[in-house]
Structures are given as structure tokens and as C-alpha cells.
C-alpha positions in Angstrom: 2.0 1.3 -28.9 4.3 1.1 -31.8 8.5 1.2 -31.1 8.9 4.1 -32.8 6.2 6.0 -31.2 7.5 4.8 -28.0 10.8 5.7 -28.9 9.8 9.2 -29.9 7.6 9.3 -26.7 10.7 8.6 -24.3 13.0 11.5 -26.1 10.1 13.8 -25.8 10.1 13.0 -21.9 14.0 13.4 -21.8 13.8 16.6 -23.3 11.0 18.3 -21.7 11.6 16.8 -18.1 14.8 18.3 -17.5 13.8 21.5 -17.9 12.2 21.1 -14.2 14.5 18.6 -12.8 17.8 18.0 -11.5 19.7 15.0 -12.5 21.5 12.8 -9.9 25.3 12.0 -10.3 26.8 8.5 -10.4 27.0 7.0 -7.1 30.8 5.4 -6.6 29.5 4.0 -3.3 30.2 0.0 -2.7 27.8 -2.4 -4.5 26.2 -3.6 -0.8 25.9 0.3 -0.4 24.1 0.6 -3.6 21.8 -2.2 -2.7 20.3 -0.5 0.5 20.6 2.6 -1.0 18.3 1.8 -3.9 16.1 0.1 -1.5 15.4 3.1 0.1 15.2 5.0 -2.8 12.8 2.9 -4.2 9.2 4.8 -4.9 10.6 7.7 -2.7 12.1 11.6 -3.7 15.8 11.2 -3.7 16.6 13.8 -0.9 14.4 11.9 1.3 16.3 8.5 0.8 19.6 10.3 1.1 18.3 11.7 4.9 17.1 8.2 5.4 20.1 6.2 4.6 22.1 8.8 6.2 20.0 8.5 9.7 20.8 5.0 9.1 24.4 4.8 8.9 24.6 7.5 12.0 22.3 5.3 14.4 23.7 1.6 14.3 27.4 0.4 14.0 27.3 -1.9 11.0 25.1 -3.7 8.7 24.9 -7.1 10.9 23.3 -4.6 13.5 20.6 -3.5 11.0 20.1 -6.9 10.0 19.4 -8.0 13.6 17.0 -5.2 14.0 13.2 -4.8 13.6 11.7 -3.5 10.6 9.6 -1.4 13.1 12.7 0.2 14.4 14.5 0.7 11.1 11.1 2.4 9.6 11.2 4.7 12.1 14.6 6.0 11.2 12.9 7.0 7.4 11.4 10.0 8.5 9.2 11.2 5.5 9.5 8.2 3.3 6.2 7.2 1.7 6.4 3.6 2.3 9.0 3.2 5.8 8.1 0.1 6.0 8.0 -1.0 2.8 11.5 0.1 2.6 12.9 -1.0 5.9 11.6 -4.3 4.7 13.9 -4.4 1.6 17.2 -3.3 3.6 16.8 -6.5 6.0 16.1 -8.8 3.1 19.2 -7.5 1.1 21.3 -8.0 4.2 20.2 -11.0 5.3 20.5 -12.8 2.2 23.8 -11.7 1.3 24.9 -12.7 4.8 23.1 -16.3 4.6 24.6 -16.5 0.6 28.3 -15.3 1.1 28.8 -15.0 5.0 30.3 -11.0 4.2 29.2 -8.0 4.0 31.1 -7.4 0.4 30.0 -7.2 -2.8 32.5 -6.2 -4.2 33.8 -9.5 -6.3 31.1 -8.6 -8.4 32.4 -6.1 -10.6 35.1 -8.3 -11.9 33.4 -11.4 -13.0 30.6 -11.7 -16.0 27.9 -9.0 -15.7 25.1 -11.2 -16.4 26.2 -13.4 -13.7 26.3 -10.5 -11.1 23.1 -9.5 -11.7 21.9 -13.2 -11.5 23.7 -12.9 -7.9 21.9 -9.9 -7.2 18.4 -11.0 -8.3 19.3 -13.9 -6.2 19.6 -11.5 -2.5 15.9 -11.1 -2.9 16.4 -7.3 -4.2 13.6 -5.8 -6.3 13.4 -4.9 -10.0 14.0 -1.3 -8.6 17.0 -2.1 -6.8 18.4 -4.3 -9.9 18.5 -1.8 -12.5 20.3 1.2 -10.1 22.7 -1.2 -9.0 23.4 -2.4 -12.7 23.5 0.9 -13.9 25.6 2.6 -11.0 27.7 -0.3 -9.8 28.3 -2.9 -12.5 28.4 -0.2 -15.5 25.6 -1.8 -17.4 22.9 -0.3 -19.2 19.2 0.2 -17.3 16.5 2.0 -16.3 15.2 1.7 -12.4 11.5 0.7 -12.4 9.3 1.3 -9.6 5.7 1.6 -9.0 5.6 5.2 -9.1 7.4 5.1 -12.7 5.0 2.7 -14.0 1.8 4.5 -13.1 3.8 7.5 -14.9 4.3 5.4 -18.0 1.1 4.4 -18.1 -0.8 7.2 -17.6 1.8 9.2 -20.6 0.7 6.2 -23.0 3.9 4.7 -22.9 2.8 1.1 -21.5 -0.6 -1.0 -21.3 -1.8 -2.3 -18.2 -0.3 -5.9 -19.2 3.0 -4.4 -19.1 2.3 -2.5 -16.2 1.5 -6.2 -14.4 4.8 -7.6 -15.8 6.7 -4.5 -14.3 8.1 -3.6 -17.6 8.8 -0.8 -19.8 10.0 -2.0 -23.1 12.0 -0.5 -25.3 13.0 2.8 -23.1 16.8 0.7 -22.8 16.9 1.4 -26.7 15.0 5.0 -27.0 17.5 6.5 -24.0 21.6 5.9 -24.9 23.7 4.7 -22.2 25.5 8.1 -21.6 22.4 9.4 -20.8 21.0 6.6 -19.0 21.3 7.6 -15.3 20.6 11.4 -16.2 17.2 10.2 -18.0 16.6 7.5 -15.3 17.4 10.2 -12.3 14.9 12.7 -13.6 11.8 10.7 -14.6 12.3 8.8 -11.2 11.4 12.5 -9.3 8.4 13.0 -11.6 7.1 10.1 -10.7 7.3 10.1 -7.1 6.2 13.5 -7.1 3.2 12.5 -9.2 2.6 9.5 -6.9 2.7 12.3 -4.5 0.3 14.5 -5.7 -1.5 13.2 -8.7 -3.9 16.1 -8.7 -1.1 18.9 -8.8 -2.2 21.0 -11.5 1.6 21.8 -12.0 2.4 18.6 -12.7 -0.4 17.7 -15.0 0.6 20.5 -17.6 3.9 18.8 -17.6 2.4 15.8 -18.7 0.1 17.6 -21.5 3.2 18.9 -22.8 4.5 15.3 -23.1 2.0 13.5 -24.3 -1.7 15.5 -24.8 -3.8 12.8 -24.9 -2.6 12.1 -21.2 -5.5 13.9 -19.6 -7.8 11.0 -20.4 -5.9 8.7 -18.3 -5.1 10.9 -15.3 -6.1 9.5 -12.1 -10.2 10.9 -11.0 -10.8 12.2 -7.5 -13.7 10.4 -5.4 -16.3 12.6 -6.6 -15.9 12.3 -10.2 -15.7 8.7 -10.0 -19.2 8.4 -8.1 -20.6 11.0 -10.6 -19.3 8.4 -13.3 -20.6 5.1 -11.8 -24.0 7.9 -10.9 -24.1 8.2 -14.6 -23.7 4.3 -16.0 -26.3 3.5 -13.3 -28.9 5.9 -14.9 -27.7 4.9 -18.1 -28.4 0.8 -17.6 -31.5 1.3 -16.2 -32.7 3.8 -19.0 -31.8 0.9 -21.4 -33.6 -1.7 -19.1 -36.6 0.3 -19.2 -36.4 1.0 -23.0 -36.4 -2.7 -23.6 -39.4 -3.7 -21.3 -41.0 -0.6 -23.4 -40.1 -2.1 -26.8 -42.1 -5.7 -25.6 -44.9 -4.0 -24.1 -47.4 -6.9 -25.4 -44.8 -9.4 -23.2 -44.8 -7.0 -20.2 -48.7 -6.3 -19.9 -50.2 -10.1 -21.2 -49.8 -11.9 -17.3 -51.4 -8.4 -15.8 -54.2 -8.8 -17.7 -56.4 -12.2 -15.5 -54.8 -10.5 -12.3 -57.0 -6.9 -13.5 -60.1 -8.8 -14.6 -60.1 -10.8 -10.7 -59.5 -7.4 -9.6 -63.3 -6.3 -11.1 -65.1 -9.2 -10.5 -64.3 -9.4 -7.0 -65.1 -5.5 -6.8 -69.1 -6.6 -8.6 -69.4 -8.8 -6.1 -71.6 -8.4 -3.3 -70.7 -8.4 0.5 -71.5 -11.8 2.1 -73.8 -11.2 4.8 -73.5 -11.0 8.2 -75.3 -13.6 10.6 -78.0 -13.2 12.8 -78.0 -12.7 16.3 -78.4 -15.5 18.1 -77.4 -18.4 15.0 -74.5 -20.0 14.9 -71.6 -18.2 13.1 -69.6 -21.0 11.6 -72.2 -21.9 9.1 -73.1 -18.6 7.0 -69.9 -17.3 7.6 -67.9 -20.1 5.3 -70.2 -20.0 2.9 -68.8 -17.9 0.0 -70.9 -15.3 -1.6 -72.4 -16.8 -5.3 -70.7 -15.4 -8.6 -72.9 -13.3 -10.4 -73.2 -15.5 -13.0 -74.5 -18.0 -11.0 -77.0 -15.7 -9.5 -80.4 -15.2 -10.4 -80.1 -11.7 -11.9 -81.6 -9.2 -9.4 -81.3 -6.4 -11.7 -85.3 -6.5 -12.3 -87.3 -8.2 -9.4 -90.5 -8.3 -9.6 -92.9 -5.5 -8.4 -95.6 -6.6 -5.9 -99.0 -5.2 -6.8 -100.6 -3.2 -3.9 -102.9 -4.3 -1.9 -106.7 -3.8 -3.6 -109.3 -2.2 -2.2 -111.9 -3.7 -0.5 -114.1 -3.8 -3.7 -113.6 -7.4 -4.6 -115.8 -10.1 -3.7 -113.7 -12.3 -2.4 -111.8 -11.9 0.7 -112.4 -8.4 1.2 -112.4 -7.0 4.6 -114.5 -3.7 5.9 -113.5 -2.1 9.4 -116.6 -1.0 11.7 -117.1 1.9 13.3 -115.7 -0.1 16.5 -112.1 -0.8 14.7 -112.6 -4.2 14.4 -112.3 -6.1 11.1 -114.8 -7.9 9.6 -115.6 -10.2 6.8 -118.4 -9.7 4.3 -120.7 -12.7 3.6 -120.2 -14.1 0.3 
């Protein structure tokens, strides 16, 4: 897509998204704070994540205690997160490599040094994209747009990305489109639509608000189970109408090796069945023999018909019976 139809794309979100939703505040919280925050947060509604990290905070005593703990246990604190796990996951990794890199849990040295540095540092404690970009834009004052799963499948079902950039976890050029003093109201709002599309994809609700966004959207929305089988159905059929169309179209190529296998088929059907053996003789012999080809055969179509028997008129041979039954022979 071109930048300035992605620019124009972006605005159009702005403007049409927060008609529907409420935009978060800045979060003055302590960098480390923002870290496990946003780790939570992450691909998850935003009062979910503040009930999560709020459980969190009320069950253990400090952050080396959450460190120490399963990811088991601390998932089970996230009561209706999407991904518990996923997000107890990035908590430990946060805390444990900001306890293995600089022994405290403070962060807050940070804000006065360089700010590409910092977010070298951060990159560095293992924290996601996601987690990155809130913490840049909340904590160190910087310029950035939070990107999660569930705001890339948004993007890329509004048109906004390809699935290359998708891959590469990016969204270029929204940093330009949105200004920084609307940064974390823009970045606030899309992040609900897209967990609450990652929610319900099918929402019929939510769907309009994308057709008001971008129209041609409804060619990329996500297909229930049936309309994908019905669509693979469909190909199916089609590819084998196509195979059949081309065995059609060389029909001389198809039919030339059935040919010898019909004419065997006829002979064998002319020929005669062999004949069984005698009582009595010996099986093996006439029973191996194989029945003569009709060509080799003396044609039997027109034997020849034996004359009857002549009457005893002739003068040779000819026989008279007696008044006593018994045959005799006439003198020559």
C-alpha cells in the first residue's frame, strides 16, 4: 500500500474508532511498573489487565517474590486474560532479567540518560515489541505505537499491512500518520478494537465498524469452519473438472492402450470352452492343453453332412431282414 493511502487509512481509523471507544490516560507509574504492566496488557482488554496486575500486587509482597514464583501460579492470578500464561511468562522474564542485569528492582535511571539507549536496555530484559513501545511512549516520553498480535491481525485484515509485514511485526508508517499528542489516545483505542476483534472476530458489530473503515475489508475477514470446507469443497470440484476436461481434450491418447486390452476381451469371449476329461483318464494331460485359436482351427462353421444310409436296393452290401429278425446277406 502506498504512504499516503496508509496515512489516510490510519486517520480514518482515528476518527471513526473513537466514536466507540474510550481512550486510556497516561500511566505515571514507575518504568519496572510499566514493564509488567504492559506485559499483561499485552493482546488482552485493558480492564482485564488492570484486575490482573491489581490481583498481583494484592497476593505477593514484592517483585523478587513474583520472580521466584511459578508461571502456573502467577497465571492463575489473571482471571479472564486470554493468554494467562502467555502473560505470566513475560512478567518472570522482565523481572528476572532486570534482577540478573542490574541487581534492583529500579528502572528508574532510565529516564535521564539517552532515549535510544533506554530502550536498547529495555529490549535487552527480554520484553516484547508490545511491551517496548508502551513503555517508550508512557515512561520515557518517546513517540510509539504498542504492537501486539491482536493489532496486527487488525491491520491486516483493514488493508493496512501485508502479510510480510505482519511476519516482521511491523506497521510502518502509523508513527508518521498519528502525531505524538495523539499518540497514546490513538494507540489506547485501536489496542481495544483489536482485542475485542481477536475476541470475537465474527461479531457482526464489529465487522460494520471495520466496513466503515476500510470497505474492502470484508474480503479479508476471518471464515468460520464451514465456509472454509465449502471453499476447499469448491476448488476440489473445480481441479478435477479441469482434470477431466483435459483427459477429454486428448481422447485419441486416453483410448489408444484400451484398444488390444478390448480386442483380447472378444477373442477370448469366440473362444470355445476346453473340454472336460473323461471319466476314468488321467486329468493332467487334457486339462493343460489350451484350447486352439480359431484361426488355427479347421473352420467348423460348415462340416460336412453325412448322406443317409441307402436302402437296400444296391447290389453291393445290401442287407434284407427275414421274417425271423435276423439279417442276411444277398448273394452277389
Amino acid at each position: 500500500m502506498a504512504a499516503a493511502n496508509r496515512a489516510a487509512l490510519f486517520t480514518t481509523c482515528h476518527k471513526v474508532v473513537k466514536k466507540h471507544y474510550e481512550p486510556a490516560k497516561l500511566d505515571t507509574r514507575p518504568i519496572l511498573e510499566q514493564l509488567i504492566y504492559a506485559a499483561i496488557l499485552e493482546n488482552a482488554p485493558r480492564s482485564v489487565a488492570d484486575t490482573s496486575y491489581t490481583n498481583l500486587r494484592r497476593e505477593y509482597i514484592d517483585w523478587n517474590e513474583i520472580r521466584v514464583t511459578s508461571i502456573v501460579e502467577l497465571g492463575e492470578l489473571f482471571e479472564g486474560h486470554p493468554f494467562p500464561q502467555e502473560a505470566a511468562r513475560g512478567v518472570k522474564t522482565v523481572l528476572q532479567n532486570v534482577f540478573e542485569g542490574v541487581y534492583v528492582f529500579d528502572l528508574e535511571m532510565l529516564k535521564k540518560g539517552n532515549q535510544g539507549k533506554a530502550i536498547s536496555q529495555i529490549e535487552q530484559f527480554g520484553a516484547s515489541p508490545f511491551v517496548v513501545g508502551y513503555t517508550t511512549q508512557h515512561g520515557l516520553g518517546g513517540h510509539a505505537i504498542p504492537v501486539d498480535r491482536a493489532l496486527l491481525q487488525l491491520n491486516l485484515t483493514l488493508g493496512a499491512i501485508t502479510d510480510k509485514e505482519a511476519q516482521k511485526h511491523i506497521v510502518p508508517g502509523v508513527e508518521r500518520a498519528i502525531p505524538k499528542t495523539k499518540g497514546i489516545e490513538f494507540a489506547s483505542i485501536m489496542h481495544e478494537l483489536a482485542v475485542d476483534f481477536q475476541a470475537s472476530p465474527f461479531s457482526k458489530k464489529l465487522r460494520d465498524l471495520l466496513l466503515e473503515i476500510a470497505p474492502d475489508a470484508k474480503e479479508r475477514f476471518p471464515k468460520r469452519e464451514s465456509e472454509s470446507k465449502e471453499d476447499s469443497a469448491g476448488k476440489t470440484s473445480g481441479s478435477k473438472k479441469k482434470s477431466a476436461g483435459k483427459a477429454t481434450s486428448a481422447g485419441e491418447k486416453t483410448t489408444a492402450p484400451k484398444e488390444p486390452k478390448a480386442k483380447s476381451a472378444t477373442s477370448s469371449a469366440e473362444k470355445p470352452p476346453a473340454e472336460k476329461p473323461a471319466a476314468g483318464k488321467s486329468k493332467s494331460a487334457p486339462a493343460k492343453k489350451k484350447a486352439p485359436k480359431p484361426a488355427d482351427k479347421p473352420a467348423k462353421s460348415a462340416p460336412a453332412k453325412k448322406s443317409p444310409p441307402k436302402k437296400a436296393t444296391s447290389k453291393k452290401g445290401t442287407t434284407t431282414k427275414s421274417s425271423t429278425g435276423l439279417t442276411k446277406k444277398k448273394p452277389k
